[in-house]
MDAnalysis code that builds the backbone (N, CA, C; Angstrom):
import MDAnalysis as mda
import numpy as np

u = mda.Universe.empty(282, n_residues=94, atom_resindex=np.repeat(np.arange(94), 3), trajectory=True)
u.add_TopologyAttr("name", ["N", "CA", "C"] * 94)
u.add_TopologyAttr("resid", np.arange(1, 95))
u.add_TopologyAttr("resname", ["UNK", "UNK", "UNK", "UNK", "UNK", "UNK", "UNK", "UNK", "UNK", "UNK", "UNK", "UNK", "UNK", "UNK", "UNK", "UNK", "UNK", "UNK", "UNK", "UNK", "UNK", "UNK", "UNK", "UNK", "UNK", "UNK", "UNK", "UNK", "UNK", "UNK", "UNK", "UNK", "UNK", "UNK", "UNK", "UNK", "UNK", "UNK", "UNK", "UNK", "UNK", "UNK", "UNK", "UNK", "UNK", "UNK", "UNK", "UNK", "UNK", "UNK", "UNK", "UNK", "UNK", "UNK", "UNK", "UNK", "UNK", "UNK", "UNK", "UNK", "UNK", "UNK", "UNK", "UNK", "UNK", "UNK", "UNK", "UNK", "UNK", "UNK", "UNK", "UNK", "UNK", "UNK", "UNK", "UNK", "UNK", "UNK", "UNK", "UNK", "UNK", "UNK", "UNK", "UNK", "UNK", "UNK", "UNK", "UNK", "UNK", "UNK", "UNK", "UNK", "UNK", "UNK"])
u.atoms.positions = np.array([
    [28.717, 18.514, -16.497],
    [27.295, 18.620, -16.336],
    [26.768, 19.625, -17.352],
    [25.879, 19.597, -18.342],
    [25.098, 20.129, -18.928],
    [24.298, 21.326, -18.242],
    [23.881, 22.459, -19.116],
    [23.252, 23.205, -18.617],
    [22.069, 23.316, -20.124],
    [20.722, 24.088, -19.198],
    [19.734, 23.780, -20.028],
    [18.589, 25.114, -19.595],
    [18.970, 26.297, -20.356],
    [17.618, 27.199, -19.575],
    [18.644, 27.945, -18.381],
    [19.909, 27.512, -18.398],
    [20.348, 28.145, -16.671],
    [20.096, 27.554, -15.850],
    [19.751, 25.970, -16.038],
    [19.670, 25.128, -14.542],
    [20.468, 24.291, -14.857],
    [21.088, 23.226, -14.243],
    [21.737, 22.239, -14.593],
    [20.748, 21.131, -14.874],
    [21.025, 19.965, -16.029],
    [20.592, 19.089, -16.217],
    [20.415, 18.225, -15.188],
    [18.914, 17.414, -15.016],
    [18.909, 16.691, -14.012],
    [19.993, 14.973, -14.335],
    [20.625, 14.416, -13.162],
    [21.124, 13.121, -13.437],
    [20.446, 12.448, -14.120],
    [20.924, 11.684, -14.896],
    [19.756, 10.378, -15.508],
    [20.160, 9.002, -15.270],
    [19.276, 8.285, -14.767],
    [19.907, 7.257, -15.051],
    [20.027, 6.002, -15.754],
    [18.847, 6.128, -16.594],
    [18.526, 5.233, -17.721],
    [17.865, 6.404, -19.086],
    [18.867, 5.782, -19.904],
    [18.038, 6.357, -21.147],
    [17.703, 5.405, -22.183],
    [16.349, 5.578, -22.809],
    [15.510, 4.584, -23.565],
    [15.560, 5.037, -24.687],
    [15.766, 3.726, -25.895],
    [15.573, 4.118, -27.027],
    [14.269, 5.200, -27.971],
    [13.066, 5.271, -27.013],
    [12.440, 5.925, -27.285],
    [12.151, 7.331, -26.860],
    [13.354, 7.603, -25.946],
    [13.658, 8.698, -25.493],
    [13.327, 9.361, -23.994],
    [12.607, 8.384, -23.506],
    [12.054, 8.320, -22.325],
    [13.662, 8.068, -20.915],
    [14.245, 8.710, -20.102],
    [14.457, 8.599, -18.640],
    [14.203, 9.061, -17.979],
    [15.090, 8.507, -17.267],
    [14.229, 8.672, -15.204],
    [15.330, 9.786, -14.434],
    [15.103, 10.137, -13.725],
    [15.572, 11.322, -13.364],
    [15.982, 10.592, -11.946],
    [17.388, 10.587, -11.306],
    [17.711, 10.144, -10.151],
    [17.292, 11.148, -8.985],
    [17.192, 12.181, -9.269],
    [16.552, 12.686, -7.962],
    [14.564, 12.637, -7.356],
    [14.191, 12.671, -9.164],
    [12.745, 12.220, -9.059],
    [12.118, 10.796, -8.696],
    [13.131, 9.701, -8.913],
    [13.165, 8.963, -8.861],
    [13.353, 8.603, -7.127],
    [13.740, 8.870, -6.226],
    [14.303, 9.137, -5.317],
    [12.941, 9.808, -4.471],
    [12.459, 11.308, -5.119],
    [11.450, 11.528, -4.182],
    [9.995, 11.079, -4.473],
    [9.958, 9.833, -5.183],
    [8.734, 9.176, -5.661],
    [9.067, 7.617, -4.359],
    [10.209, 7.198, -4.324],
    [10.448, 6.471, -3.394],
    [10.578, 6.805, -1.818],
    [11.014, 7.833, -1.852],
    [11.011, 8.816, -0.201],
    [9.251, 8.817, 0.337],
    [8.525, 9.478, -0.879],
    [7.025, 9.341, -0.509],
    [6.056, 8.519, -0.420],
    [6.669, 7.052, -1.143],
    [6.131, 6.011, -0.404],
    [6.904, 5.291, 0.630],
    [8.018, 5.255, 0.913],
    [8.340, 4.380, 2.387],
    [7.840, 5.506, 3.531],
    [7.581, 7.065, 3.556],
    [7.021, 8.177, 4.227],
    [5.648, 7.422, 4.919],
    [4.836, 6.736, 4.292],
    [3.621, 6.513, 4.413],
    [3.802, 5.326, 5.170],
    [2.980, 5.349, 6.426],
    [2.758, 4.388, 7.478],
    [1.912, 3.090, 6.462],
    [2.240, 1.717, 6.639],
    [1.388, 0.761, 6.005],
    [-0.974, 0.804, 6.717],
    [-1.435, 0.573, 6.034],
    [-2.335, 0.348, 5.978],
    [-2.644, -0.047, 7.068],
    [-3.813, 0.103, 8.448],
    [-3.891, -0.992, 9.127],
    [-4.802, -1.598, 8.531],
    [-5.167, -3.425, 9.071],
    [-6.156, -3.704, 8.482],
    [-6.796, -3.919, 10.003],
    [-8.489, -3.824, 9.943],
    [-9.441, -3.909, 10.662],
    [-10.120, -5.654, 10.565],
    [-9.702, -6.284, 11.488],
    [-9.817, -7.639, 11.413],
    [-11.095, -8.090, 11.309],
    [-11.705, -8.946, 10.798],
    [-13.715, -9.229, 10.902],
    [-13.620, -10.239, 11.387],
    [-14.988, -10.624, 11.904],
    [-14.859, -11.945, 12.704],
    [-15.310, -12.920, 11.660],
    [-15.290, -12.676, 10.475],
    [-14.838, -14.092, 9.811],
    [-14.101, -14.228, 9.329],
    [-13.186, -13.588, 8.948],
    [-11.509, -13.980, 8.927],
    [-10.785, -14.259, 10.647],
    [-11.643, -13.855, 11.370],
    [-11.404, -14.701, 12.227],
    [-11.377, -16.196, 12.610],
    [-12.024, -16.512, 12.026],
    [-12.877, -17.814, 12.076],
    [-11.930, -18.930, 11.221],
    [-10.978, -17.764, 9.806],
    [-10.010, -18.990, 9.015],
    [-9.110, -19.552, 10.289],
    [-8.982, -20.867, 9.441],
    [-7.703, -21.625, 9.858],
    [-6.610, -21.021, 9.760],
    [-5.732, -20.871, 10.391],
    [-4.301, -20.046, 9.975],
    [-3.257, -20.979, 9.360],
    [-3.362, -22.819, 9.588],
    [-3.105, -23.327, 8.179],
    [-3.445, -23.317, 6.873],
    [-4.652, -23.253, 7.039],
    [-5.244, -22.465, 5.773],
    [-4.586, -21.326, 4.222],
    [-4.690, -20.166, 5.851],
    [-4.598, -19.171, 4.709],
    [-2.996, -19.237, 4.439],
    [-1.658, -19.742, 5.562],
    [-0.500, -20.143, 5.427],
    [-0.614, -21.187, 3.615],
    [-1.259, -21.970, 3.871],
    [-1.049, -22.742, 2.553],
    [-1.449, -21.655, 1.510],
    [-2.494, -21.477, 1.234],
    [-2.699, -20.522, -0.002],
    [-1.533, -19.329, -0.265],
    [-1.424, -18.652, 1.219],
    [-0.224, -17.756, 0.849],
    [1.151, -18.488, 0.552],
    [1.460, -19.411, 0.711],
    [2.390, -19.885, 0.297],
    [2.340, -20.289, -1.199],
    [1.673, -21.159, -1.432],
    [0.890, -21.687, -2.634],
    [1.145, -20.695, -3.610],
    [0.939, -19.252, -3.807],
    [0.341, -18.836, -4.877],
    [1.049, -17.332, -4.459],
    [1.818, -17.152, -3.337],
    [2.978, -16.383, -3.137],
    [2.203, -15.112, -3.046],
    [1.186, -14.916, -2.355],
    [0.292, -13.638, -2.109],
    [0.748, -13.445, -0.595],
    [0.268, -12.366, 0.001],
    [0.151, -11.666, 1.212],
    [-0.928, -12.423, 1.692],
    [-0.458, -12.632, 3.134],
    [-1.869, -13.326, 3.779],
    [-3.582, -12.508, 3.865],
    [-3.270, -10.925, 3.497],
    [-4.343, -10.681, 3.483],
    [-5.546, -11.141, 2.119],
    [-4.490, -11.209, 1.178],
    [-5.361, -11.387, -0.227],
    [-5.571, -13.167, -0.026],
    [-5.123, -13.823, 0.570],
    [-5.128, -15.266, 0.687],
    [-6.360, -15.495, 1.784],
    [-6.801, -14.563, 2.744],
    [-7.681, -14.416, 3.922],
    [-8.569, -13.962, 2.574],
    [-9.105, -12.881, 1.728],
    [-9.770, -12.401, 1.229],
    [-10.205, -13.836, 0.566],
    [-9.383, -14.316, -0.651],
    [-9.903, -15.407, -1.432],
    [-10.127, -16.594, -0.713],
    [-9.672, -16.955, 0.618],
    [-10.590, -18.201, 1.209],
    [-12.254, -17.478, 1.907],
    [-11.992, -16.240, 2.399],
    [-13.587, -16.117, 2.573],
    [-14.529, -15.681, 1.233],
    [-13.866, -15.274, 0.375],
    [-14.521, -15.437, -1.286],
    [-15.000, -16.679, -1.809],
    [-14.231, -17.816, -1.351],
    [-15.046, -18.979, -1.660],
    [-15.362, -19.967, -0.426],
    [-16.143, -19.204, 0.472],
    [-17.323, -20.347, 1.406],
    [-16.024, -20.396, 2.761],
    [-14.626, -20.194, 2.653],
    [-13.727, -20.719, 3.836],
    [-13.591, -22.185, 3.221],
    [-13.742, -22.540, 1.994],
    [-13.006, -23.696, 1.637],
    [-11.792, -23.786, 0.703],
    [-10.635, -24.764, 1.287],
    [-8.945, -24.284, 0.603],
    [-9.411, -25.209, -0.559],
    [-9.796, -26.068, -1.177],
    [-9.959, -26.548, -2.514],
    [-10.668, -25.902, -3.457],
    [-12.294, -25.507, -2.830],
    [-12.162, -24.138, -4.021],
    [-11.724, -22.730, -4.194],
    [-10.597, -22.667, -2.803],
    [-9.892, -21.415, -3.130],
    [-8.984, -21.718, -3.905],
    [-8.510, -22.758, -3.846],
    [-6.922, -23.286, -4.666],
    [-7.200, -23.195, -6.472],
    [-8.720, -23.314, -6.534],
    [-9.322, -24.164, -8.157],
    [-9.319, -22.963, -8.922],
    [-10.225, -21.823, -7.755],
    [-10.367, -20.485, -8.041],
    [-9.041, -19.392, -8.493],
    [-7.821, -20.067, -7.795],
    [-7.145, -19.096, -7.750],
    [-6.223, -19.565, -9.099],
    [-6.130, -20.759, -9.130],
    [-5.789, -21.313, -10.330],
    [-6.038, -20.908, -11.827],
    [-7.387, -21.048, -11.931],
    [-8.063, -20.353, -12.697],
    [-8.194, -19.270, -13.059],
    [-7.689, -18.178, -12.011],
    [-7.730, -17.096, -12.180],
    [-5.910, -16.691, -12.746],
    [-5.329, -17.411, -12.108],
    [-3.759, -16.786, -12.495],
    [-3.359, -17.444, -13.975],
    [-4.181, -18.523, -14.615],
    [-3.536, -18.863, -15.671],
    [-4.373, -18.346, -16.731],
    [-5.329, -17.596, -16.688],
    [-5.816, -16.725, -17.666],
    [-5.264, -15.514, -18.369],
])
């Protein structure tokens, strides 16, 4: 192990040709502090109440999103799955 200043060098575990790595212990408490964090709740509205839950199942499947962003883009376009499908199309191949 290297020493540097009187501390020991941190682990690395990738080093980049441009000189850039990652530090396995920083690396580590950047991941500790997000699984730490409880997920989001979401606050349900009564018009995402109102989707079909085949619906937003197809789009989230479809286009491999989380049902919340698939609930978001069918009430973004009217609660209809053809112009959510046209929309979303459009939007991912740009």
């Amino acid at each position: 192990m290297a020493f540097s200043n009187g501390r020991p060098e941190p682990e690395v575990i990738m080093n980049f040709n441009d000189g850039f790595s990652y530090s396995k212990g920083k690396l580590d408490a950047a991941y500790l502090s997000l699984i730490d964090k409880p997920p989001a709740k979401q606050i349900p509205s009564k018009d995402a109440a109102s989707l079909k839950k085949d619906d937003i199942d197809l789009v989230a499947h479809e286009f491999e999103i989380t049902r919340a962003e698939a609930e978001k883009a069918l009430l973004e376009n009217d609660k209809d799955v053809v112009k959510t499908l046209k929309a979303l199309v459009t939007v991912r191949s740009k």
